[in-house]
Z-matrix of the N, CA and C atoms (Angstrom, degrees):
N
C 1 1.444
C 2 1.531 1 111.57
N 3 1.606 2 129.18 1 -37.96
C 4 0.707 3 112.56 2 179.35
C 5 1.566 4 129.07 3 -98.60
N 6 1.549 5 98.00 4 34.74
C 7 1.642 6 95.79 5 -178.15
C 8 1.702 7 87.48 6 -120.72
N 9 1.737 8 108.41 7 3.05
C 10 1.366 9 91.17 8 -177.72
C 11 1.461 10 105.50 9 -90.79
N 12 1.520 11 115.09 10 -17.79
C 13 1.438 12 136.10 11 170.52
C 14 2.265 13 115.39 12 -52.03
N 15 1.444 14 82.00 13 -21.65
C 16 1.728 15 89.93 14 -165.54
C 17 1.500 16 81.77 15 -101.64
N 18 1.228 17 142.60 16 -39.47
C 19 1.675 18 133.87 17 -176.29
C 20 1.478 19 112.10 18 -81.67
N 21 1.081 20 104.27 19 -0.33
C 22 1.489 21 107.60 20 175.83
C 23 1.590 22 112.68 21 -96.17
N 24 1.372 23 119.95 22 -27.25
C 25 1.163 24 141.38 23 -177.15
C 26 1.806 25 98.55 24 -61.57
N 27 1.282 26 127.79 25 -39.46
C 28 1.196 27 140.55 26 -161.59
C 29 1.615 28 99.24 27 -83.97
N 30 1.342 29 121.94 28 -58.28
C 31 1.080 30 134.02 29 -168.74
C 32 1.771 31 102.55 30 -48.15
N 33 1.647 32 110.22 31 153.40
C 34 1.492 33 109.27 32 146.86
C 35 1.265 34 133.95 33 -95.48
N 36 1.044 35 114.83 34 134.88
C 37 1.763 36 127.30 35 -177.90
C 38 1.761 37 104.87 36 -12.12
N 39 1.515 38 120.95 37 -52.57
C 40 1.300 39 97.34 38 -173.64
C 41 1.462 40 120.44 39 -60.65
N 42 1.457 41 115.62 40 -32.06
C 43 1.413 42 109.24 41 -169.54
C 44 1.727 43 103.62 42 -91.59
N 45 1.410 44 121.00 43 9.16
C 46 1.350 45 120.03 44 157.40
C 47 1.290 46 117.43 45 -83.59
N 48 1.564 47 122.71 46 -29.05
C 49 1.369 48 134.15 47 159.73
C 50 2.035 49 102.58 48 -42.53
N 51 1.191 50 87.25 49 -79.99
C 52 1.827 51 82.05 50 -175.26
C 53 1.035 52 113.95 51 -54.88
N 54 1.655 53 155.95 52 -12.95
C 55 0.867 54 151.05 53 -96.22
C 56 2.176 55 80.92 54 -154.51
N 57 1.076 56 96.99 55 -64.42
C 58 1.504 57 105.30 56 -179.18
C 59 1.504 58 112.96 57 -75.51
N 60 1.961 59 114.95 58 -13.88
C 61 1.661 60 98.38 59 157.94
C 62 1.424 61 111.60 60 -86.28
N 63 1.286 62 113.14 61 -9.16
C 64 1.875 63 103.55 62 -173.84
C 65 1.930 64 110.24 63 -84.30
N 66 1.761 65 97.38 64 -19.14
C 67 1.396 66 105.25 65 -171.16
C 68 1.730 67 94.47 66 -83.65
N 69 1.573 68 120.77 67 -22.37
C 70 1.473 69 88.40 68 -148.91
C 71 2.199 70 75.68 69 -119.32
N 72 0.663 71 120.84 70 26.65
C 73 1.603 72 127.32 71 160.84
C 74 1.187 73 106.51 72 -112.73
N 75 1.555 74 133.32 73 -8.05
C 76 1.223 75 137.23 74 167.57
C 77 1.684 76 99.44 75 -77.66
N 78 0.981 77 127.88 76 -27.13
C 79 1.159 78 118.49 77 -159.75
C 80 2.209 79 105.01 78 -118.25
N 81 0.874 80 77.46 79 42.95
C 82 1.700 81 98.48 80 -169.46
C 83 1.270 82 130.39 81 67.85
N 84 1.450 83 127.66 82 18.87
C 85 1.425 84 123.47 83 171.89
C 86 1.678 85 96.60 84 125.29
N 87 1.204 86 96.76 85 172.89
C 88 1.924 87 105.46 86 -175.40
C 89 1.242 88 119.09 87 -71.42
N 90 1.996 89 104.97 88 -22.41
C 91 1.771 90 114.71 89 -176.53
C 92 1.208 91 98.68 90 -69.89
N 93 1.622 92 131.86 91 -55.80
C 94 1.442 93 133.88 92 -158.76
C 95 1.321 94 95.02 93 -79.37
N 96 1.665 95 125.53 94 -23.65
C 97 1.490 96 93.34 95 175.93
C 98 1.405 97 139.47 96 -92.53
N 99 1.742 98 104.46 97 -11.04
C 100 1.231 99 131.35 98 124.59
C 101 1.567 100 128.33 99 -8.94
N 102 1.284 101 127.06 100 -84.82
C 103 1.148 102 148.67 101 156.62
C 104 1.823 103 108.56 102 -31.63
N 105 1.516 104 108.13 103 -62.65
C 106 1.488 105 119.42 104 159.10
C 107 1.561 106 108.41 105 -21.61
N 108 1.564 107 122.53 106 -72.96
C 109 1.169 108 137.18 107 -145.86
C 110 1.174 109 97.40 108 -90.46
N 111 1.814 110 133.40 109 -20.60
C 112 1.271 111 124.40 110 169.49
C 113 1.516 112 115.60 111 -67.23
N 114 1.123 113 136.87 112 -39.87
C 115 1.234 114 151.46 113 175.08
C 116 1.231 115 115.98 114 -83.73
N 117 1.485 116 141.59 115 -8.28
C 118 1.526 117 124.35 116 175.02
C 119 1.940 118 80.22 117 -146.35
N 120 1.188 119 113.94 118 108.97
C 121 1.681 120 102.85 119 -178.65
C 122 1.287 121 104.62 120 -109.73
N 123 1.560 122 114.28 121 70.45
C 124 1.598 123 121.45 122 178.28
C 125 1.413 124 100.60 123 -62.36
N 126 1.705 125 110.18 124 157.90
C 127 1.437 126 105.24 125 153.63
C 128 1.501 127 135.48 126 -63.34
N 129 1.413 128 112.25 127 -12.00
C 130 1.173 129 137.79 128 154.88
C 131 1.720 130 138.03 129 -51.05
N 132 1.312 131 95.45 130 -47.89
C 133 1.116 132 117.40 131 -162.17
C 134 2.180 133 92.31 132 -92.83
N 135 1.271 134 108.43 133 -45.19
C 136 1.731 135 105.10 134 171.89
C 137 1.133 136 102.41 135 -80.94
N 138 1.296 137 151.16 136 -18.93
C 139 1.183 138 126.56 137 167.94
C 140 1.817 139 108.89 138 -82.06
N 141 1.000 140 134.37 139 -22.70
C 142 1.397 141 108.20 140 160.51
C 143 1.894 142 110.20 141 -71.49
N 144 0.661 143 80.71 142 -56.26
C 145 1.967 144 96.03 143 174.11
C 146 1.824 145 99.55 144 -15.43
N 147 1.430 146 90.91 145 -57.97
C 148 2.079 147 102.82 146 -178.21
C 149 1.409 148 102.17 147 -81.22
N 150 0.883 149 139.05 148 -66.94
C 151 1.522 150 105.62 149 173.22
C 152 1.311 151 148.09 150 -47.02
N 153 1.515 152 105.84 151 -17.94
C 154 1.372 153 104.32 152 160.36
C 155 1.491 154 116.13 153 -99.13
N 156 0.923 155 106.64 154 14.60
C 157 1.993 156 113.87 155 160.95
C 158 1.690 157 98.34 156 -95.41
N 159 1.445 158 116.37 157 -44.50
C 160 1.448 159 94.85 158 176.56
C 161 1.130 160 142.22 159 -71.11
N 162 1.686 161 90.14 160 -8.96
C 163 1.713 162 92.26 161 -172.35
C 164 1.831 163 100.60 162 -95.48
N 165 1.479 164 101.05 163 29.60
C 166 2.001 165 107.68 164 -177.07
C 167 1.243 166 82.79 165 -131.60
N 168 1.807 167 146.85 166 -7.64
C 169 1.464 168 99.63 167 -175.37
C 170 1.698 169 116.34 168 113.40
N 171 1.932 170 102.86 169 -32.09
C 172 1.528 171 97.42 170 -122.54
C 173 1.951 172 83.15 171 -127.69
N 174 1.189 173 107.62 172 175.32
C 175 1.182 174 118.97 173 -176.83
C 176 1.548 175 107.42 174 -141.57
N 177 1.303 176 119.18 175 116.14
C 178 1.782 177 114.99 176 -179.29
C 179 1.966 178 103.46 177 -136.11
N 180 0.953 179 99.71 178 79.27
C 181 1.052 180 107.72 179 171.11
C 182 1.642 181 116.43 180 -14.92
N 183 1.696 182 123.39 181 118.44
C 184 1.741 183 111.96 182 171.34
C 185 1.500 184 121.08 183 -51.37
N 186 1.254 185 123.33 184 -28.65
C 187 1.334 186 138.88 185 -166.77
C 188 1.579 187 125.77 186 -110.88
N 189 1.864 188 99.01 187 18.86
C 190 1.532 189 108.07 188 175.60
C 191 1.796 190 97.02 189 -105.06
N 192 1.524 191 83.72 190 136.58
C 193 1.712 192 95.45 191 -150.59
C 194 2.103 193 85.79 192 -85.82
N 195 1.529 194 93.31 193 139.36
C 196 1.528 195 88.66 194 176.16
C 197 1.758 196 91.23 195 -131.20
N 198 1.527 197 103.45 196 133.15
C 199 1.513 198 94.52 197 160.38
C 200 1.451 199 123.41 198 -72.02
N 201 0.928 200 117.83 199 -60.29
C 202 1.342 201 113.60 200 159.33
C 203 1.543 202 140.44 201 -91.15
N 204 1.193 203 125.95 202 162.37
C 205 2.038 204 91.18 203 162.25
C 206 1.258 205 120.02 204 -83.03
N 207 0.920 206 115.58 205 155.06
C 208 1.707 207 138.58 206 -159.78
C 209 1.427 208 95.18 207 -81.81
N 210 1.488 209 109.39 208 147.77
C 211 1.725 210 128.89 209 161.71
C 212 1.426 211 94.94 210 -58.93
N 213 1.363 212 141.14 211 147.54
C 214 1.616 213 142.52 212 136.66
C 215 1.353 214 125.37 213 -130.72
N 216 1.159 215 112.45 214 75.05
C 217 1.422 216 131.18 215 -147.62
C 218 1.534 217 91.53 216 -67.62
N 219 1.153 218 139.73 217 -55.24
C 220 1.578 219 123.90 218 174.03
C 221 1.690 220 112.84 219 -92.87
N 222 1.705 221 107.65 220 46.21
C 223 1.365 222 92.61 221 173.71
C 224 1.492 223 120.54 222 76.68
N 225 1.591 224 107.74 223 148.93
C 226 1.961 225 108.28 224 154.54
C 227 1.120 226 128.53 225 -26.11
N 228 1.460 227 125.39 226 -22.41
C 229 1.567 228 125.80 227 -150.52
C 230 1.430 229 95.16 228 -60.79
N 231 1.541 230 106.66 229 131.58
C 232 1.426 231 127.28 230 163.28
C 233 1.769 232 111.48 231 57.43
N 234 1.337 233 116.52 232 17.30
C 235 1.592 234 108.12 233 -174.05
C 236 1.520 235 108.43 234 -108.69
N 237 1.702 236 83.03 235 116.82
C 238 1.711 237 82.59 236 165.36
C 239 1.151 238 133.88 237 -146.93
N 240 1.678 239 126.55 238 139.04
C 241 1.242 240 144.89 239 -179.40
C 242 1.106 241 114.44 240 -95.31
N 243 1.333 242 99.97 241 154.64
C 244 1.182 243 124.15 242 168.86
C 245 1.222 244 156.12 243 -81.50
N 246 1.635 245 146.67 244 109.25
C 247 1.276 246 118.10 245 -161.84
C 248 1.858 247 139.71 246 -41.62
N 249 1.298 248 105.56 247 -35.96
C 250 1.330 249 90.73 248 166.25
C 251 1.849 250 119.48 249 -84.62
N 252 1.263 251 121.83 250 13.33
C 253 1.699 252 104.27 251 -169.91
C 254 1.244 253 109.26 252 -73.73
N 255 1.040 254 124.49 253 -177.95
C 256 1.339 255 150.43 254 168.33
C 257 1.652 256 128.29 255 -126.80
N 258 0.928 257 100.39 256 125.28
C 259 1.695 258 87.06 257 -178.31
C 260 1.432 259 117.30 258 -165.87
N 261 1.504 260 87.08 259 135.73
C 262 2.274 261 102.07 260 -142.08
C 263 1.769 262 89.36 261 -77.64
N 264 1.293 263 107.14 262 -177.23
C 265 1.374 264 136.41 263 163.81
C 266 1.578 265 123.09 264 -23.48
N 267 1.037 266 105.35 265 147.66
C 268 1.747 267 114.24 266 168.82
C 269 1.517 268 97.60 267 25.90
N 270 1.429 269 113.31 268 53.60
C 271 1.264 270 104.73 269 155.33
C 272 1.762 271 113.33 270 -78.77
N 273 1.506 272 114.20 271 175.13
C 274 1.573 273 125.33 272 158.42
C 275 1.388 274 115.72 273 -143.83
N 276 1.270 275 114.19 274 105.51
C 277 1.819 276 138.81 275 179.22
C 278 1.647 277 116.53 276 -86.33
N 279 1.106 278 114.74 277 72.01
C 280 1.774 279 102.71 278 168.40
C 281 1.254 280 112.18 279 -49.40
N 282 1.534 281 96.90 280 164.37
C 283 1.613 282 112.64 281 158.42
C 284 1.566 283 121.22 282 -10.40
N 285 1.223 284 116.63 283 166.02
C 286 1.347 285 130.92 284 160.86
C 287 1.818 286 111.57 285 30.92
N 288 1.057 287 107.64 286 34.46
C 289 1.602 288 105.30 287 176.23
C 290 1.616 289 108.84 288 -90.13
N 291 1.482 290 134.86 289 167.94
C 292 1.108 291 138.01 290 -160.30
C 293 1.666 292 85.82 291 -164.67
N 294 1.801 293 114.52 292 121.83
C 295 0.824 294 139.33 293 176.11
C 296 1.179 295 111.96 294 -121.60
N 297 1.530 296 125.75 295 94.08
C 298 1.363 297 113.49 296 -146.75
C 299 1.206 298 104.85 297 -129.50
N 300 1.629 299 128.64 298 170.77
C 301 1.248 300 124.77 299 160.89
C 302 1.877 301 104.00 300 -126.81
N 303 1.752 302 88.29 301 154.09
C 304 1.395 303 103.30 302 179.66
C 305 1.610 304 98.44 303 -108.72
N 306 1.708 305 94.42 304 123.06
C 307 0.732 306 87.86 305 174.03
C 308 2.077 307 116.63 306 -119.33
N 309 1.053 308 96.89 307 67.71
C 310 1.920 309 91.74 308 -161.48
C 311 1.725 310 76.45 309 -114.31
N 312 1.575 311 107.25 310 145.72
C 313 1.639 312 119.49 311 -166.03
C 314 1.382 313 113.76 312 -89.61
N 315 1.648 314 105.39 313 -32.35
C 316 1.737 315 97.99 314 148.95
C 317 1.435 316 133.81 315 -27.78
N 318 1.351 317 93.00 316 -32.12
C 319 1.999 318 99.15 317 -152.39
C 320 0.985 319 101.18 318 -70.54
N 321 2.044 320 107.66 319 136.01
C 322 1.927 321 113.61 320 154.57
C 323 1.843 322 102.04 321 -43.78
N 324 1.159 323 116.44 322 -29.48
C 325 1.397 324 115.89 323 -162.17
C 326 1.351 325 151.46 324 -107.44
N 327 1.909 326 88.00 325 0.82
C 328 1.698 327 111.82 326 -172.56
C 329 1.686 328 99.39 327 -51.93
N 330 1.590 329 101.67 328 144.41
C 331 1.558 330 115.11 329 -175.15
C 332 1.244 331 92.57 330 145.25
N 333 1.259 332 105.19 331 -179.38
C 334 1.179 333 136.36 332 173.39
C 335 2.101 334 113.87 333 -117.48
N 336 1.368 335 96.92 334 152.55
C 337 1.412 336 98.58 335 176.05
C 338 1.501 337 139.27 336 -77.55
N 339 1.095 338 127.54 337 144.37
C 340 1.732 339 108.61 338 -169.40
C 341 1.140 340 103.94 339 -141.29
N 342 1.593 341 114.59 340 102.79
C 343 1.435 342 139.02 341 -158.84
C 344 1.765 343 101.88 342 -76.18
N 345 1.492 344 137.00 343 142.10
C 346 1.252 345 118.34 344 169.78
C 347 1.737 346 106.55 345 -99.96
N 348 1.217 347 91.78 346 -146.49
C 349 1.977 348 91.43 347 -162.13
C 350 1.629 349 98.07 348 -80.41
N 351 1.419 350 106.78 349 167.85
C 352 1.091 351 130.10 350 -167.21
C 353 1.344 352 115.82 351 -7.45
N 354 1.425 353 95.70 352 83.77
C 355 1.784 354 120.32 353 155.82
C 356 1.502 355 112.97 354 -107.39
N 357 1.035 356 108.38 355 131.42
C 358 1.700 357 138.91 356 146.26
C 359 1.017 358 115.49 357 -58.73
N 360 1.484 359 127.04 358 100.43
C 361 1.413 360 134.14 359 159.85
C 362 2.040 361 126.24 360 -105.11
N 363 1.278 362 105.43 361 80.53
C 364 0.982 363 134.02 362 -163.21
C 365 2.305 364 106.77 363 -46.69
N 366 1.374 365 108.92 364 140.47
C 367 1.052 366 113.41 365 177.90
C 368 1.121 367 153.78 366 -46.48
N 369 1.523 368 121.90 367 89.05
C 370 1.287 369 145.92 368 -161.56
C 371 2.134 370 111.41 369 102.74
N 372 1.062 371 93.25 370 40.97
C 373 1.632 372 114.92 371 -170.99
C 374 1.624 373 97.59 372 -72.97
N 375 1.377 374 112.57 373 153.52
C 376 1.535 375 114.85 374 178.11
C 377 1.553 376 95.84 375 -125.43
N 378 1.150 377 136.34 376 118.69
C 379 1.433 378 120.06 377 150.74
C 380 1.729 379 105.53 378 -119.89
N 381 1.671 380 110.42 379 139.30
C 382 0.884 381 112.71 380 -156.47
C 383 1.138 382 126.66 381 -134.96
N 384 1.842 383 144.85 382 123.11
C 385 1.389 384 120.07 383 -170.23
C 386 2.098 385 109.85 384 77.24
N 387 1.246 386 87.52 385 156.76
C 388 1.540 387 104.96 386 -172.60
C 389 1.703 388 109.67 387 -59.67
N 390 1.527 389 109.24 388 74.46
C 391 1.235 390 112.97 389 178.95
C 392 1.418 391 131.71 390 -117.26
N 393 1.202 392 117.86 391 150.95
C 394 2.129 393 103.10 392 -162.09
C 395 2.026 394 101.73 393 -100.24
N 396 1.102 395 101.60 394 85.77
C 397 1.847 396 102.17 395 164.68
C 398 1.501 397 113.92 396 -58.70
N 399 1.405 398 131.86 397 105.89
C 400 1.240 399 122.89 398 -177.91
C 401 1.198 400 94.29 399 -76.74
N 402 1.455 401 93.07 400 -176.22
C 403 1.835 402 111.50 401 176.47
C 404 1.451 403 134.01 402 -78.52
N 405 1.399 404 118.53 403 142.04
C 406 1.257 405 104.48 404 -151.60
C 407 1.649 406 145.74 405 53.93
N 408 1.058 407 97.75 406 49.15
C 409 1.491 408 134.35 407 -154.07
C 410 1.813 409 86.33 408 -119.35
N 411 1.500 410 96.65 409 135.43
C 412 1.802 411 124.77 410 -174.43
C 413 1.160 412 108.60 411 -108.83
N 414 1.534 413 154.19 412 47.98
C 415 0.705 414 122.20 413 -164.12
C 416 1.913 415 131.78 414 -109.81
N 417 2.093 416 111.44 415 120.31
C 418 0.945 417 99.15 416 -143.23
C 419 1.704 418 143.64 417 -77.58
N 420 0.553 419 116.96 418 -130.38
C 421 1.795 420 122.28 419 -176.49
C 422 1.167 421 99.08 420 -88.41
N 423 1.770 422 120.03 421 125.55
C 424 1.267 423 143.71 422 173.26
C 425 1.925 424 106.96 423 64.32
N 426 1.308 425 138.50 424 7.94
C 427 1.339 426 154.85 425 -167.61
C 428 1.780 427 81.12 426 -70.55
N 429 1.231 428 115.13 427 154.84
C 430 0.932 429 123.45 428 165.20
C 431 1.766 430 93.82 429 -143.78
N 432 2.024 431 99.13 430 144.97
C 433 1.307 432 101.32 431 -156.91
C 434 1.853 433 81.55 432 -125.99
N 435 1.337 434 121.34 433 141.88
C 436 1.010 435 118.23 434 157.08
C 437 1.805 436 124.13 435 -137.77
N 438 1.661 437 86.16 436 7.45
C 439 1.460 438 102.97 437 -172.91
C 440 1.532 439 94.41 438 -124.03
N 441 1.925 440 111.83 439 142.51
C 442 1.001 441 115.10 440 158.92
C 443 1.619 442 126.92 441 -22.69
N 444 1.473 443 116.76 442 130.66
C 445 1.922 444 115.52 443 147.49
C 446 0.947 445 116.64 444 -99.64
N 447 0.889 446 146.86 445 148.89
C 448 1.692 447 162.39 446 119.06
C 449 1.389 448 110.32 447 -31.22
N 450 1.475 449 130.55 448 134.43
C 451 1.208 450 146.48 449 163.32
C 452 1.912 451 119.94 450 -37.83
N 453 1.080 452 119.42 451 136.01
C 454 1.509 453 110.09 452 -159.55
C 455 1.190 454 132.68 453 68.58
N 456 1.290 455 121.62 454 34.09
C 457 1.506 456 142.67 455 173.08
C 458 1.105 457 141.71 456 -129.04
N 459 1.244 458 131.60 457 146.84
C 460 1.545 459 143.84 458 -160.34
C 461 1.579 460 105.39 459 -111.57
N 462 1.392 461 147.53 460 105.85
C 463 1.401 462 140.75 461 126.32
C 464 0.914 463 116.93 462 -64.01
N 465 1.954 464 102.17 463 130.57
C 466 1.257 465 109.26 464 167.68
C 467 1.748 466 94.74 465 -140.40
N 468 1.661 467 96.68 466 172.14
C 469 1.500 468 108.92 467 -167.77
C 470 1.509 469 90.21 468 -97.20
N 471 1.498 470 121.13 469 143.02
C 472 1.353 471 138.36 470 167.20
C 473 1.181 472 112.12 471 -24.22
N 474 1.306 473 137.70 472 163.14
C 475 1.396 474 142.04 473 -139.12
C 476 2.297 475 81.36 474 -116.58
N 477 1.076 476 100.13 475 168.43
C 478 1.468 477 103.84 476 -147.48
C 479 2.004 478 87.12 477 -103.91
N 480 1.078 479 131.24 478 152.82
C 481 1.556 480 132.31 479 -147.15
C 482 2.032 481 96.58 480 -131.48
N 483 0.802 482 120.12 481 134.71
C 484 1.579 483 119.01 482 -179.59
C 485 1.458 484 116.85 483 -124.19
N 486 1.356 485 108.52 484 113.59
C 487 1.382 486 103.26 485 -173.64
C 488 1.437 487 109.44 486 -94.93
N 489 1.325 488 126.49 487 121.20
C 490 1.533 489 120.89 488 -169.43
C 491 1.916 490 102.18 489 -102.56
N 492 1.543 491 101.60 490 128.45
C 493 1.966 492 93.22 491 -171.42
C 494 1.620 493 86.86 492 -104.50
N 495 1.209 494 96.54 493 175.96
C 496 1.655 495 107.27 494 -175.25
C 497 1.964 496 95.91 495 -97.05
N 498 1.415 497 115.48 496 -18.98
C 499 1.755 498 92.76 497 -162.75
C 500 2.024 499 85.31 498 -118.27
N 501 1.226 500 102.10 499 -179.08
C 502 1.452 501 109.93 500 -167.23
C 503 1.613 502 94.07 501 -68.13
N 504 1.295 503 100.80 502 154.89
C 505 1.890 504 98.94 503 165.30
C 506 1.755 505 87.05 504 -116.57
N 507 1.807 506 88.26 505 148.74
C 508 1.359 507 118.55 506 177.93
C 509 1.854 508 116.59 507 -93.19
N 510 1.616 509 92.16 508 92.03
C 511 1.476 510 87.03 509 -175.55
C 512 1.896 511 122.93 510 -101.21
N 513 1.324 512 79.64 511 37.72
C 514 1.914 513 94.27 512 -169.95
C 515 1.983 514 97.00 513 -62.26
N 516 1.316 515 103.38 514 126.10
C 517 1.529 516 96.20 515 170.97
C 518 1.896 517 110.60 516 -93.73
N 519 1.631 518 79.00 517 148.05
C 520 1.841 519 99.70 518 176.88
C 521 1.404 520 108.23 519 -132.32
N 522 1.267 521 106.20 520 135.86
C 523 1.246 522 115.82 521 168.00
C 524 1.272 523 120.90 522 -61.31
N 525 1.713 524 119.00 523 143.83
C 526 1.193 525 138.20 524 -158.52
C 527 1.513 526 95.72 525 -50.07
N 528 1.571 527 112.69 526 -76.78
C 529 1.280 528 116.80 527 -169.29
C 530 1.327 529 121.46 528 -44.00
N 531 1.165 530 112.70 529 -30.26
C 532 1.832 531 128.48 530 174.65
C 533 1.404 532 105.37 531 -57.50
N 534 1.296 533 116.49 532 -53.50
C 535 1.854 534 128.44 533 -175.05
C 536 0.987 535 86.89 534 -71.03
N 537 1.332 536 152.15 535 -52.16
C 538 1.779 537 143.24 536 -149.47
C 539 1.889 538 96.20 537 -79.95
N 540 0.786 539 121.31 538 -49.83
C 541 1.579 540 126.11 539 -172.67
C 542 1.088 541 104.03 540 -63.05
N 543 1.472 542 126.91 541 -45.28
C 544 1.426 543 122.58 542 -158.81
C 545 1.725 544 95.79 543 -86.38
N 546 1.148 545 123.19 544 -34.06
C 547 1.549 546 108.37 545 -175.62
C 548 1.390 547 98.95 546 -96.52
N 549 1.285 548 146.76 547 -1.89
C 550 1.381 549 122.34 548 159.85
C 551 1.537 550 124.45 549 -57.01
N 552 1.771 551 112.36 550 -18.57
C 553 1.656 552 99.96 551 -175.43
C 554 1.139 553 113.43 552 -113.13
């Protein structure tokens, strides 16, 4: 292992990308190798672990405790947890979710989150800080949660607001630097 650690050093990232799905599907899939890396946390063993999170986007902490593995109906893309969460049974995590912990020492809320059984956490979802998701809990697309739910519940984000103007709006795009030059003089 560790001379495969010194040939890897040579290699470029893309062929460490393929390189860390053939090593960690060798070893039964990303959950067991997951699990793998929770229990023996070589430098070896997390550095393949991170490259095949990078080559998804995604961030899953080795040490975010899952009871079961999670539904991911579109895949790793962009999902990431946190080392301290928790998160029960027959869950389902879309895309772009962020399971995060706050960790600033001020906070009513530093922790991490601890999801209960089969919740739905809908696409591009925020849950955030030391918060209790009961079970069976909905929670929807782009919602960001930073306060406890209760079991048997649905979050959702406020209903969406339309401002109607009376003259055309000008939606011609300009580049940043273009807008920055022109209003500096």
């Amino acid at each position: 292992m560790k001379k495969l650690l010194r040939m890897m050093k040579f290699f470029n990232h893309r062929i460490l990308y393929h390189l860390s799905t053939y090593i960690i599907e060798y070893y039964g899939g990303f959950w067991s190798y997951k699990s793998k890396c929770k229990k023996n946390p070589t430098s070896l063993n997390s550095k393949i672990y991170e490259f095949y999170l990078e080559k998804y986007n995604c961030g899953i902490s080795q040490f975010a405790e899952f009871k079961s593995n999670p539904a991911l109906p579109h895949g790793l893309s962009g999902i990431f947890i946190s080392s301290g969460a928790v998160i029960g049974s027959d869950c389902i995590i879309f895309q772009q979710v962020t399971i995060g912990s706050n960790t600033f020492a001020d906070s009513k809320s530093s922790g991490a989150p601890t999801i209960g059984d089969n919740v739905f956490i809908g696409a591009g979802a925020k849950v955030i800080g030391n918060v209790k998701i009961g079970n069976n809990v909905r929670i929807g697309a782009n919602a960001i949660v930073v306060k406890d739910v209760p079991s048997n519940s649905t979050v959702i984000i406020g209903s969406i607001r339309t401002i109607v103007k009376d003259v055309k709006l000008n939606n011609t795009y300009s580049d940043y630097t273009k807008f920055q030059y022109n209003n500096d003089n």
